[in-house]
N, C-alpha and C positions, 0 to 999 in steps of 0.2 A: 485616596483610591476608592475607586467607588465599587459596589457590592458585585456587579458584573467583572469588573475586572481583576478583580479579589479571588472570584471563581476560575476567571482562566488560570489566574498564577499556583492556585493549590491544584487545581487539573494536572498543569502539567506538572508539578513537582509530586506528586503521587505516580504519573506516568512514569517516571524516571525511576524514582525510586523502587514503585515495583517491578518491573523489571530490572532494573539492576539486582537488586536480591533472588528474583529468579533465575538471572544468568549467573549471578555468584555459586549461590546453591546446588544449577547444576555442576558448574564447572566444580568445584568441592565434592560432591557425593561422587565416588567412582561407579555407583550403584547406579548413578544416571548416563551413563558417557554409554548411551547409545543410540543409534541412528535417529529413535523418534525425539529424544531428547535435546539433541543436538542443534535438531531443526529449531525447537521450540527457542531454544539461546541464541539462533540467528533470527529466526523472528522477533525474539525481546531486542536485540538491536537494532533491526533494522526499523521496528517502531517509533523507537527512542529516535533514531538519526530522522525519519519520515516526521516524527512529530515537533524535532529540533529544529526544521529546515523552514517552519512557517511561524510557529508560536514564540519563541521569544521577538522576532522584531514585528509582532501583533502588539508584543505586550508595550515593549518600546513607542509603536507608534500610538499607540492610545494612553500608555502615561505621559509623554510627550506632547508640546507644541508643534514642533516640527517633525509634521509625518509624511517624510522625504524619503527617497531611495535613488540608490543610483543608478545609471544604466549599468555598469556592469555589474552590480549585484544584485539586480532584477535577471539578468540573464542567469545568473548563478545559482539565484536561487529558486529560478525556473526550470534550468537542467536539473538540481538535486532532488528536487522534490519528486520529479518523473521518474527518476532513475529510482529511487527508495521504494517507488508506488509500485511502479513495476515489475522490481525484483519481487517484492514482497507477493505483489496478486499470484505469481508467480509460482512463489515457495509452498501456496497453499496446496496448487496443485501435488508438488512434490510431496507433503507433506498425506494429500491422501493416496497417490500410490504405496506410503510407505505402511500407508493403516491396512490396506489392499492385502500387502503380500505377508503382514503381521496376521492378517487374520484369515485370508481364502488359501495362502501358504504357508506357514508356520515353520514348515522342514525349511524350507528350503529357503527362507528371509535371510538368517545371516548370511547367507554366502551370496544373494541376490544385493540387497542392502547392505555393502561392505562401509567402511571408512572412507576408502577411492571414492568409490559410486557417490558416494553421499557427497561427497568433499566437488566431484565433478558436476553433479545437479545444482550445486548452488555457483556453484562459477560458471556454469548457463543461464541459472538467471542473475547473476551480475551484470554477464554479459548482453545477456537480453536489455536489461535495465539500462544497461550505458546508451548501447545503439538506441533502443525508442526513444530517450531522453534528450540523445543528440541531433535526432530526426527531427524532433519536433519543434525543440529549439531553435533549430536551422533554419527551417522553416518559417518560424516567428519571426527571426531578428533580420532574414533579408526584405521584409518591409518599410517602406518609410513609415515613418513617424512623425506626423504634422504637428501634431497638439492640439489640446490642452494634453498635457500630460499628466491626467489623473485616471486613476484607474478604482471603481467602483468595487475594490477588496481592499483584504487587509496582506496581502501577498501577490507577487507576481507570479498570475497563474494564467497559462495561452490564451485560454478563451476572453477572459478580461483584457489583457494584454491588445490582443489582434484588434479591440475594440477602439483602439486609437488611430490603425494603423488609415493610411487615407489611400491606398491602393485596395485592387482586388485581392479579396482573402479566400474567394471560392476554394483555391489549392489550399490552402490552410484547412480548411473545415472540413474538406476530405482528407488530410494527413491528423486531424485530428478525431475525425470518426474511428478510420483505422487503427488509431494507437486506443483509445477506448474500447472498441472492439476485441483486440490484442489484450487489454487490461483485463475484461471484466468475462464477456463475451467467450474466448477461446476457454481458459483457464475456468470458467465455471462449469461450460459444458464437457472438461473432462473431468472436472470434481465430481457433477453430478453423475455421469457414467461410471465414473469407479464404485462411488457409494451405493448405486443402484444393484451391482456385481456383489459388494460387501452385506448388504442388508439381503440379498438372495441367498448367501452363502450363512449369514448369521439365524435366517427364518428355518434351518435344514438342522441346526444343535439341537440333539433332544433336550437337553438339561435345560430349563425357565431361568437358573442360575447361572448358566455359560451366555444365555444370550442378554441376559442385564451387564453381564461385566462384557461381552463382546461389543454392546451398545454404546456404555458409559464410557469406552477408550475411544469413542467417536463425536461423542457428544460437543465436549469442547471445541476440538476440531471445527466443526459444522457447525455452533454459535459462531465463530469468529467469522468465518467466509461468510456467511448471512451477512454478518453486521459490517462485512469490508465492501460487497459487491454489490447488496442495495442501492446505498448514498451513490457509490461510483455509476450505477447504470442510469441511477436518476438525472446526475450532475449531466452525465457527459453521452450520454446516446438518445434518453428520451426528450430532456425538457431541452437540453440544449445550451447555451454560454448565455441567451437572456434572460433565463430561471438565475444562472449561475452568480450575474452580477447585482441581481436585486437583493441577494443574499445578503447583504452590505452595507448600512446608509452613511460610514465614511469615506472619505475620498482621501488616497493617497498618492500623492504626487511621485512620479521617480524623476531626475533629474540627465 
């Protein structure tokens, strides 16, 4: 095993592990089972599931001779990975209304962010998650497919994928603006809008000591959407699918 791919495998095996300890933990402390905490345990899974759906048959095909895939689990794990991206770009959103009304409303948060409410916002973005996923899929798979059949990643991902296809893909590349758009685009410009409302309402505490702790419950938050929505805007709205497949100098065949 060589020292790059040594790193993927402790990668992802810290991935896992820390959050699994973080959803254990919350699910065990009663002290945590509430609305913001809750969110944070479905985002430590849907991580997990996001980071499950491309990484071990990475790891596979690069400890492996035969770095093969089949068509229907190119399809498969084309739909899952969208669906997991999505939901999650998604939750983050949810996750800053919920700091919104923790901190600009305080009264009135429990009864605004109930269990319902909460339990309902993520089965919207479930939802959202399936339909983008199956849209875009759809999309992908009614093309031909001439060959070679290699694709310049280490997973089956649309933009790589379409790159084989020997029809027009115009429609494609606008159903895939759209869904990038949808990912990174809608969901940050209400992140950003909330936090803007939050930091107006956190600049108005007298105490210097209310607004480091009003801060610090934000902080994390806003490291992660930084570091989800970057990569995404770059991949998939500015540089476009021929940034995407240079990414890559193996070739992985699906069959």
């Amino acid at each position: 095993m060589r020292l790059n791919d040594l790193e993927y495998s402790v990668s992802y095996l810290l991935i896992l592990v820390s959050n699994s300890l973080l959803s254990t933990l919350i699910l065990q402390d009663m002290c945590l089972h509430t609305p913001m905490h809750f969110s944070i345990r479905v985002l430590s899974m849907l991580d997990m599931c996001f980071t499950t759906t491309a990484v071990p048959q990475m790891l596979v095909q690069v400890l492996s001779k035969r770095r093969a895939i089949s068509f229907a689990r190119c399809v498969a794990q084309m739909y899952i990975f969208l669906l997991f991206g999505i939901a999650e770009s998604w939750l983050f959103s949810i996750m800053s209304v919920d700091r919104y009304l923790a901190i600009c409303h305080p009264l009135r948060y429990k009864v605004v962010m109930s269990r319902c409410v909460f339990l309902l916002t993520v089965g919207i973005c479930a939802a959202y998650g399936m339909v983008g996923g199956l849209s875009d899929t759809f999309f992908a798979m009614r093309l031909p497919y001439c060959g070679p059949n290699e694709i310049d990643h280490y997973f089956c991902e649309v933009p790589v994928v379409l790159k084989l296809s020997c029809a027009d893909t115009s429609l494609n590349d606008l159903v895939d603006f759209v869904t990038g758009f949808n990912i990174t685009v809608v969901p940050l410009s209400l992140v950003v809008t909330v936090y803007a409302n939050i930091f107006a309402t956190i600049m108005k505490i007298c105490s210097a000591q209310g607004r480091i702790k009003a801060f610090s419950t934000c902080a994390s938050h806003i490291t992660v959407v930084t570091m989800f929505a970057i990569p995404c805007i770059i991949l998939y709205m500015s540089l476009g699918s021929d940034f995407l497949s240079k990414q890559w100098q193996e070739n992985v065949p699906f069959l």
